[in-house]
C-alpha positions as CSV (number, residue, x, y, z in Angstrom):
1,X,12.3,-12.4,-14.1
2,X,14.1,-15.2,-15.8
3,X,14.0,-13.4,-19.2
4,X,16.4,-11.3,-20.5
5,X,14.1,-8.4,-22.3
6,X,14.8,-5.1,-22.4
7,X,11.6,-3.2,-21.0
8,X,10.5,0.2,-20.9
9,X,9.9,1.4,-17.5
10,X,6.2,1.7,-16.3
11,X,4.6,4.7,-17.8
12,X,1.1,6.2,-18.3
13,X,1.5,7.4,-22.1
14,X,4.1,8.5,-24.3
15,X,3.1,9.5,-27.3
16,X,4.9,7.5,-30.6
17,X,3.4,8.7,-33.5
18,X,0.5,10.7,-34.9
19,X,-2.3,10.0,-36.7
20,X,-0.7,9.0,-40.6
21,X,-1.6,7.8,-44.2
22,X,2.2,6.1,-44.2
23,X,1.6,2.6,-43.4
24,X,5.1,1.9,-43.7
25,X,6.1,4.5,-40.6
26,X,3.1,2.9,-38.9
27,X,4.8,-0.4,-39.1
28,X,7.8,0.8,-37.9
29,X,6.4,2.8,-35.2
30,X,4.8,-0.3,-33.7
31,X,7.7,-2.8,-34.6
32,X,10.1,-0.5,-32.5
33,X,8.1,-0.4,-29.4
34,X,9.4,-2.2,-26.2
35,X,7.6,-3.9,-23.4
36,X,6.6,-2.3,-20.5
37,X,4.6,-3.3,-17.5
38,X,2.1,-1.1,-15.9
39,X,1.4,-1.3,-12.5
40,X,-2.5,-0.3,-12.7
41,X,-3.4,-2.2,-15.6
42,X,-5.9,-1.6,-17.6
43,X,-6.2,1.4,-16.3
44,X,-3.5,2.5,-17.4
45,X,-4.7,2.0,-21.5
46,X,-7.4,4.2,-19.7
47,X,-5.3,6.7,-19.3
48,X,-3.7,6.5,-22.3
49,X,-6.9,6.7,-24.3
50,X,-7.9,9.9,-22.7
51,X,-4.8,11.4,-23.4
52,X,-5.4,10.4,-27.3
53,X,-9.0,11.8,-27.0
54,X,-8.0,15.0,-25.8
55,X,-4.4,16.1,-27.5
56,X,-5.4,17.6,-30.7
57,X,-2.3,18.9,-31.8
58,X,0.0,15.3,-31.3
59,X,-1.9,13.6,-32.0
60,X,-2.7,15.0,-34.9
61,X,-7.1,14.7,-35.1
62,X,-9.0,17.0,-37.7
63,X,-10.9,19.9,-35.9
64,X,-14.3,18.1,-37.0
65,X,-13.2,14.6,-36.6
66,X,-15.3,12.3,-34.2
67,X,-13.0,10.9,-31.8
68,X,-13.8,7.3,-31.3
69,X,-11.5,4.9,-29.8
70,X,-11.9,1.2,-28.8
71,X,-10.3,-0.8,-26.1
72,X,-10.8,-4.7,-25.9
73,X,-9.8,-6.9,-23.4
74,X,-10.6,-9.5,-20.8
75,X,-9.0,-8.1,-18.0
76,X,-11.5,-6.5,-15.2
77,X,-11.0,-3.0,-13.8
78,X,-11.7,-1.5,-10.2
79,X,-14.7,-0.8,-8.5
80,X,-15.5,3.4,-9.1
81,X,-14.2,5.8,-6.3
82,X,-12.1,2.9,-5.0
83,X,-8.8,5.4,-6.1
84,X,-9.9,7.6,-3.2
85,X,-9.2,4.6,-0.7
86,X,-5.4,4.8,-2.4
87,X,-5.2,8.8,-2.0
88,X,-5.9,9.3,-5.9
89,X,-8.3,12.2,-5.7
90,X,-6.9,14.8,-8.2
91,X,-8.8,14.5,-11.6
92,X,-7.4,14.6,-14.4
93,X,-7.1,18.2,-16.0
């Protein structure tokens, strides 16, 4: 690239901060974060948004809460099953 940025590495998730009432911490949660390219996208916000759904404890949902989480974007995905043409045939836990 002909930028100089300072990127994260690719990742699936890493989780930042949990759910909070302090908007300020929010703010700085989200200013602080780095770019990072992913080399499945969007899958990858896939992933992460199963990983939200389903750790409780980081983070940080109410044992009655509905868990309901939106993704928007513009940007198509694969075709279904197509993983198992890559090898990718170990569900997630």
């Amino acid at each position: 690239s002909d930028y100089n940025l300072d990127c994260m590495p690719p990742h699936g998730y890493i989780h930042v901060l949990s759910l909070t009432d302090n908007i300020a911490e929010f703010r700085n949660a989200v200013n602080n974060q780095k770019i990072s390219g992913n080399i499945d996208t969007p899958e990858g916000g896939f992933d992460a948004m199963l990983q939200a759904a389903v750790c409780q404890s980081h983070i940080g949902w109410r044992k009655e809460a509905k868990r309901l989480l939106l993704v928007m974007t513009d940007q198509t995905s694969h075709l279904a099953l197509d993983s198992k043409l890559a090898g990718i045939v170990i569900p997630h836990d």
